[in-house]
C-alpha positions as CSV (number, residue, x, y, z in Angstrom):
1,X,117.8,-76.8,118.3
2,X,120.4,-77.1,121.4
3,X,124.1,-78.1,120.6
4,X,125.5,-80.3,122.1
5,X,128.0,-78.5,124.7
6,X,131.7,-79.7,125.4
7,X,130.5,-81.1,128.8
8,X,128.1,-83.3,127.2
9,X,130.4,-84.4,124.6
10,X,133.6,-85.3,126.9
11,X,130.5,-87.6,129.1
12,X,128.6,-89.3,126.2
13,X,131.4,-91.9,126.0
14,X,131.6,-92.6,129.8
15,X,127.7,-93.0,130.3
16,X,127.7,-96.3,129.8
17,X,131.9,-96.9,130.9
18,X,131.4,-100.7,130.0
19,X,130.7,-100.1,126.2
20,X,133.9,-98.4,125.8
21,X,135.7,-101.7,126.0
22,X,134.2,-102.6,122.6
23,X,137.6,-100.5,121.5
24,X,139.0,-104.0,122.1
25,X,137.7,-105.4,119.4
26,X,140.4,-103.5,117.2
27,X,142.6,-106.1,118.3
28,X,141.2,-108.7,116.6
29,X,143.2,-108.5,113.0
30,X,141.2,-106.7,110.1
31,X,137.7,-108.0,111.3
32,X,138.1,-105.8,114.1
33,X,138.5,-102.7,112.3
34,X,135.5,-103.3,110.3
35,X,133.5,-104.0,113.2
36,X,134.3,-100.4,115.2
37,X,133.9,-98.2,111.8
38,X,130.5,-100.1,111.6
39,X,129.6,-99.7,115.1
40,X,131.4,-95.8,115.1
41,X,128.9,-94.8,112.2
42,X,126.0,-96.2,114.0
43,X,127.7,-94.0,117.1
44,X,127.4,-91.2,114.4
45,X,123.9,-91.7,113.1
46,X,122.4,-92.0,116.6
47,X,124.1,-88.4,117.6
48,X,122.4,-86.7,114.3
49,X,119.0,-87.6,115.5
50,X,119.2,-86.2,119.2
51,X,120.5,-89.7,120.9
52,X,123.0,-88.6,122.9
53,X,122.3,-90.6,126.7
54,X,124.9,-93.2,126.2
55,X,126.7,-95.4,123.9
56,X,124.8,-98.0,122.2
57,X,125.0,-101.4,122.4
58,X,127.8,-103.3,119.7
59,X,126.8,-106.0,117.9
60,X,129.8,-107.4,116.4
61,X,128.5,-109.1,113.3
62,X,126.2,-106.9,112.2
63,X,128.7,-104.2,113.0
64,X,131.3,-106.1,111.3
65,X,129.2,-106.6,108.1
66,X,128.0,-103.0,108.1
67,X,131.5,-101.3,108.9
68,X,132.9,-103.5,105.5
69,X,129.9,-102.5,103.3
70,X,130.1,-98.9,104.0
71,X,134.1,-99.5,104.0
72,X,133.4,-100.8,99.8
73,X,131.4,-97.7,99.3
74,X,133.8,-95.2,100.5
75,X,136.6,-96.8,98.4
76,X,135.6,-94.4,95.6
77,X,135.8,-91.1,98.1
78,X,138.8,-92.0,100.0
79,X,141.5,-93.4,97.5
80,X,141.2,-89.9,95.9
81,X,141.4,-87.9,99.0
82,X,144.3,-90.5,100.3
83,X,146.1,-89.4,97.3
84,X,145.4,-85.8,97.4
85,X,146.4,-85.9,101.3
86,X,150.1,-85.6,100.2
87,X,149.7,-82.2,99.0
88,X,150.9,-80.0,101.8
89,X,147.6,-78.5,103.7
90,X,145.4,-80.2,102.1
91,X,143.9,-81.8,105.0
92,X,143.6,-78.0,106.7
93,X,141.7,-76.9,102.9
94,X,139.4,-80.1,103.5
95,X,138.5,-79.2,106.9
96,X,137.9,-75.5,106.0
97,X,135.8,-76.5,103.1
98,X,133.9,-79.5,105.1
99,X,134.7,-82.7,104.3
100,X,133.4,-83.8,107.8
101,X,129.8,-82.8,106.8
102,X,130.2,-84.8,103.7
103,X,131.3,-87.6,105.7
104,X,128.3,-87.2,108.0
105,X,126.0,-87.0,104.9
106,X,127.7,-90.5,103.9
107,X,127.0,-92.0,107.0
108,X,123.3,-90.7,107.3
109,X,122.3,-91.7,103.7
110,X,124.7,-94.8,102.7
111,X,125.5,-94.1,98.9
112,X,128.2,-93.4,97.4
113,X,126.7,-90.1,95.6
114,X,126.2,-88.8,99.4
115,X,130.0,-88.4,99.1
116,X,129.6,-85.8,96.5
117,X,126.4,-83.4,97.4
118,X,128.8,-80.6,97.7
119,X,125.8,-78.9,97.6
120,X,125.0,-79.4,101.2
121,X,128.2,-77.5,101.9
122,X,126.4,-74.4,100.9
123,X,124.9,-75.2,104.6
124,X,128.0,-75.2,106.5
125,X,129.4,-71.4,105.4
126,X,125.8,-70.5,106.0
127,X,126.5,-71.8,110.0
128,X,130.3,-71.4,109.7
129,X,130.3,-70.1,113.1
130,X,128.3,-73.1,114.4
131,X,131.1,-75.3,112.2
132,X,134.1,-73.9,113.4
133,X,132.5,-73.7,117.0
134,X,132.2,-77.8,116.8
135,X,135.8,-77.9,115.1
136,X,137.5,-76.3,117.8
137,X,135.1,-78.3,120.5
138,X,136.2,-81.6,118.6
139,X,139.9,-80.3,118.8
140,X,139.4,-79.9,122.7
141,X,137.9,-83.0,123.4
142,X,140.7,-84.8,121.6
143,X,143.3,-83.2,123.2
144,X,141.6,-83.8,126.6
145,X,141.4,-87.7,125.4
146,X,144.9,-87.9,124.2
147,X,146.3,-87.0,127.5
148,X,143.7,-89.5,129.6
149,X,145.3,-91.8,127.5
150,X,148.1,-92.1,130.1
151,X,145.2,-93.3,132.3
152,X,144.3,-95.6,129.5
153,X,140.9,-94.2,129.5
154,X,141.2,-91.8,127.1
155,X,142.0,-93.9,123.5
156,X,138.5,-95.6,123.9
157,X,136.6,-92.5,124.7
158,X,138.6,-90.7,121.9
159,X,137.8,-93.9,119.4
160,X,133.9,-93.3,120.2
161,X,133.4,-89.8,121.0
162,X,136.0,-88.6,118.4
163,X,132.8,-87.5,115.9
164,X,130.5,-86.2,118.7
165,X,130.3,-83.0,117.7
166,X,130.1,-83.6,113.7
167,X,127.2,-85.9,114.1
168,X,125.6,-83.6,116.6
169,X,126.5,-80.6,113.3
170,X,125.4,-82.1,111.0
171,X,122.1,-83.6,113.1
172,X,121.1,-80.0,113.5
173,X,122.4,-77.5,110.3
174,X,122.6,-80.1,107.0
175,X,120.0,-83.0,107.6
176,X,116.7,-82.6,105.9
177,X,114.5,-82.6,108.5
């Protein structure tokens, strides 16, 4: 049960350069958005079982229509955690406490209750150093991103490779195998 190393995560993205131009599909008004959270949760639930060689294919309807569904279902999660985001440090108490594991258990199983197994959190402070390991890797491999922007490289590998290492988490320490 290998991790992923920081290596692997900063290539996954540029194994297959070509498919990180499906980034420019965020330009086409609303439809767009819908179409990468689709296609980045399908990013995410390839990683958590081991497929980590390259990007996958897009398919913009199906990614579209998947990416709005699983939008409709997160409403309940995320207008709640919008609102509690203005609390000063909340977002630092939500990452200490794992909220990207129960957004990983959301993408893996595709209901809404997913969003509140708190009980799989029990799973992350058992592997806290494991979690914090693939916080600070994810932290690194953004900030490497954020300056290969200025080669205008690093906002598409940032858009797909930005949950790497919490799909490749949660793949290993919360999923029932």
């Amino acid at each position: 049960m290998k991790n992923l190393t920081f290596g692997e995560g900063f290539k996954y993205p540029f194994k297959k350069p070509m498919r990180l131009f499906n980034i420019l599909w965020i330009l086409v008004p609303i439809l767009g958005i819908f179409a990468i959270s689709g296609y980045g949760i399908r990013i995410a639930k390839e990683i958590m079982i081991g497929k980590t060689k390259q990007l996958p294919k897009m398919h913009f309807g199906d990614d579209l229509k998947y990416g709005f569904i699983m939008f409709l279902k997160m409403l309940v999660f995320a207008i709640p955690y919008f609102l509690l985001s203005f609390i000063p440090f909340f977002g630092i108490v939500a990452l200490f406490l794992g909220l990207p594991v129960l957004y990983m258990n959301f993408f893996k199983k595709e209901t809404i209750g997913s969003l509140f197994e708190f009980d799989i959190l029990s799973k992350v402070f058992k592997n806290y150093g494991q979690y914090w390991l693939m916080i600070v890797k994810t932290m690194g491999l953004n900030i490497i991103f954020l300056i290969l922007v200025l080669v205008l490289v690093g906002l598409p590998a940032m858009a797909f490779a930005n949950i790497v290492f919490y799909a490749d988490f949660y793949g290993k320490y919360i999923s029932e195998k």
